[in-house]
Each structure stands twice: as structure tokens, then as C-alpha cells.
C-alpha positions as CSV (number, residue, x, y, z in Angstrom):
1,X,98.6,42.1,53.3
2,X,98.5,45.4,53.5
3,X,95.2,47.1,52.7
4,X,95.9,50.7,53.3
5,X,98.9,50.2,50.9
6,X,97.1,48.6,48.1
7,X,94.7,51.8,47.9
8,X,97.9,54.1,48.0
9,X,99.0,52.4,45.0
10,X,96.0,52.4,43.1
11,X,95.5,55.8,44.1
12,X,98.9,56.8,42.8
13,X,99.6,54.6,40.0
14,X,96.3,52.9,38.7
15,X,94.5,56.0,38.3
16,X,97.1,58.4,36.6
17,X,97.9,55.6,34.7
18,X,94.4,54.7,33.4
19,X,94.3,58.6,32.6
20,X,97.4,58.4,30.3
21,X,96.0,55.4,29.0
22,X,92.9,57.1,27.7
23,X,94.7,60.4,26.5
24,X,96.8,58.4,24.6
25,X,93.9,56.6,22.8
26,X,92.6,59.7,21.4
27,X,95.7,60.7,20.0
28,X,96.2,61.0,16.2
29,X,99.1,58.4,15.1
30,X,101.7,60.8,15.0
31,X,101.4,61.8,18.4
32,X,101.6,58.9,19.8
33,X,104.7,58.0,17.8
34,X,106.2,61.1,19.2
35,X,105.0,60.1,22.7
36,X,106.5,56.3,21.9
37,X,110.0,58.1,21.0
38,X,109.7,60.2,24.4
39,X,108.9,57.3,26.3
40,X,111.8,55.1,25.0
41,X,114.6,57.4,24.8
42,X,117.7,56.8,27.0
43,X,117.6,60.2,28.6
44,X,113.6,59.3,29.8
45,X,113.9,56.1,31.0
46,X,117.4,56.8,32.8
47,X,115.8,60.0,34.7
48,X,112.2,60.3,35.2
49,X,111.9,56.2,34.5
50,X,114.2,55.4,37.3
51,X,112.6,57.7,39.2
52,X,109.2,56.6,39.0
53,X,110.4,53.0,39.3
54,X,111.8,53.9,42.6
55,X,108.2,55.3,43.8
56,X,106.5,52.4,42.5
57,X,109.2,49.7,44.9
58,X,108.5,52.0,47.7
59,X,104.9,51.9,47.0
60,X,104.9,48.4,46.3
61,X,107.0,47.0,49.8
62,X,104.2,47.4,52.5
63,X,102.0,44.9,50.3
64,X,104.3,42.9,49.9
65,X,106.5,43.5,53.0
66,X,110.2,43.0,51.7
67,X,112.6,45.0,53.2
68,X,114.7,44.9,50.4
69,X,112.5,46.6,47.9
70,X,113.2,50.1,49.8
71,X,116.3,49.9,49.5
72,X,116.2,49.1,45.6
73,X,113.7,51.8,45.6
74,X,116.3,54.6,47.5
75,X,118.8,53.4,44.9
76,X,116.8,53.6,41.7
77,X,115.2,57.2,42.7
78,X,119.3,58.4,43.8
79,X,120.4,57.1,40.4
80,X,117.8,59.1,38.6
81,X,118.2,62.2,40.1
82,X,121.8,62.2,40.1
83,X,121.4,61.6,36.3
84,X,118.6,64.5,36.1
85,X,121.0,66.6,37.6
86,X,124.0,65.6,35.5
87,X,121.4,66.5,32.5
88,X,120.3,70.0,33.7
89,X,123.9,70.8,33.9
90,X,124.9,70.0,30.5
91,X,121.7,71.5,28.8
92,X,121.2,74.5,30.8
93,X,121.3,78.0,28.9
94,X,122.6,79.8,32.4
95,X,124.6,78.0,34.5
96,X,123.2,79.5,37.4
97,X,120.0,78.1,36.6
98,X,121.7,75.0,36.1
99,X,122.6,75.1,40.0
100,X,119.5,76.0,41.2
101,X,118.0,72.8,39.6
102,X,121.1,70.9,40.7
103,X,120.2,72.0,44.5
104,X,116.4,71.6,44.1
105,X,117.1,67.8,43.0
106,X,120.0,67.1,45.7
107,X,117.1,68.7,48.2
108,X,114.3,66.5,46.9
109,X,117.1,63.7,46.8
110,X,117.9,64.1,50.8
111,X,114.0,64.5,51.5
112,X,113.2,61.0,50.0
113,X,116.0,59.0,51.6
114,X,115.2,60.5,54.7
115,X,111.5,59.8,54.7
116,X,111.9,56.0,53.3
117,X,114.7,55.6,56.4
């Protein structure tokens, strides 16, 4: 087991999670019904979910060391920024601004599938 990797991950998951955690226990019961309906809609979960799932696999395989989980995690993090990008397109006021966020996710795409192979 992977000791360096276990700290990564409760570096980058356990503590910005604990810090949602206690934000979103002072919150009045309307906000967090807002932040419920954020959290579950099909837009979140299919972009910024998938993508964060994807971080978590590729946090998750050295401890574990299963050379599968980085390939789940390449496909889950492409899947979600190809649907980000299909997002900013159809909600964007400009469609030049549309590209320019199309670009900068194909960019951060190419960037993570290069560094996890």
C-alpha cells in the first residue's frame, strides 16, 4: 500500500470535503435544499460529477494498484468534459466565448490524458 498516495487523497478529497461538510451544516434549510437540487441535477452530476469521479479513480489506483481504475478514470474525466463542452455551447450568450471555453476544456482534456499515460 501506497502511503504517499493515501495522504494525496486525504489531502485532496478528505479535507475539501470535510470543509463542505461543515459549510453545509450552517446553512439555513433553504440553502441546503437549493444546494441538494444543484447537487442532483443531471447537468451536475454528468459534468463536474464525472469529472471529479475521474480524479477521485486516478487518486484512488496507486493505493490500491489496479491498472484499470486509470483507465476508468481517463474515460469518466473525457466523458465529462466533452459534455461540459457540449453545455457551454448551447448556453453561451457569444458564441465566441463559447469556443474559447470549448478549447480551454479540449486543452485541459489533452493535459490530463497525457499526464495519467
Amino acid at each position: 500500500m501506497n502511503i504517499d498516495a493515501i495522504v494525496r487523497l486525504v489531502l485532496m478529497v478528505g479535507i475539501p470535503a470535510f470543509m463542505m461538510w461543515r459549510e453545509y451544516k450552517k446553512m439555513s434549510e433553504e440553502e441546503r435544499n437549493d444546494v441538494k437540487t444543484t447537487f442532483t441535477s443531471k447537468r451536475f452530476i454528468s459534468t463536474i460529477g464525472l469529472v471529479t469521479l475521474g480524479w477521485v479513480f486516478l487518486l484512488v489506483e496507486p493505493i490500491f494498484e489496479i491498472a484499470w481504475m486509470k483507465v476508468i478514470s481517463g474515460v469518466l474525466f473525457s466523458i465529462g468534459m466533452i459534455v461540459s463542452s457540449v453545455f457551454i455551447w448551447l448556453n453561451a450568450s457569444s458564441k465566441w466565448k463559447a469556443v474559447l471555453g470549448i478549447i480551454s476544456s479540449m486543452i485541459a482534456l489533452a493535459i490530463f490524458l497525457w499526464w495519467i499515460y
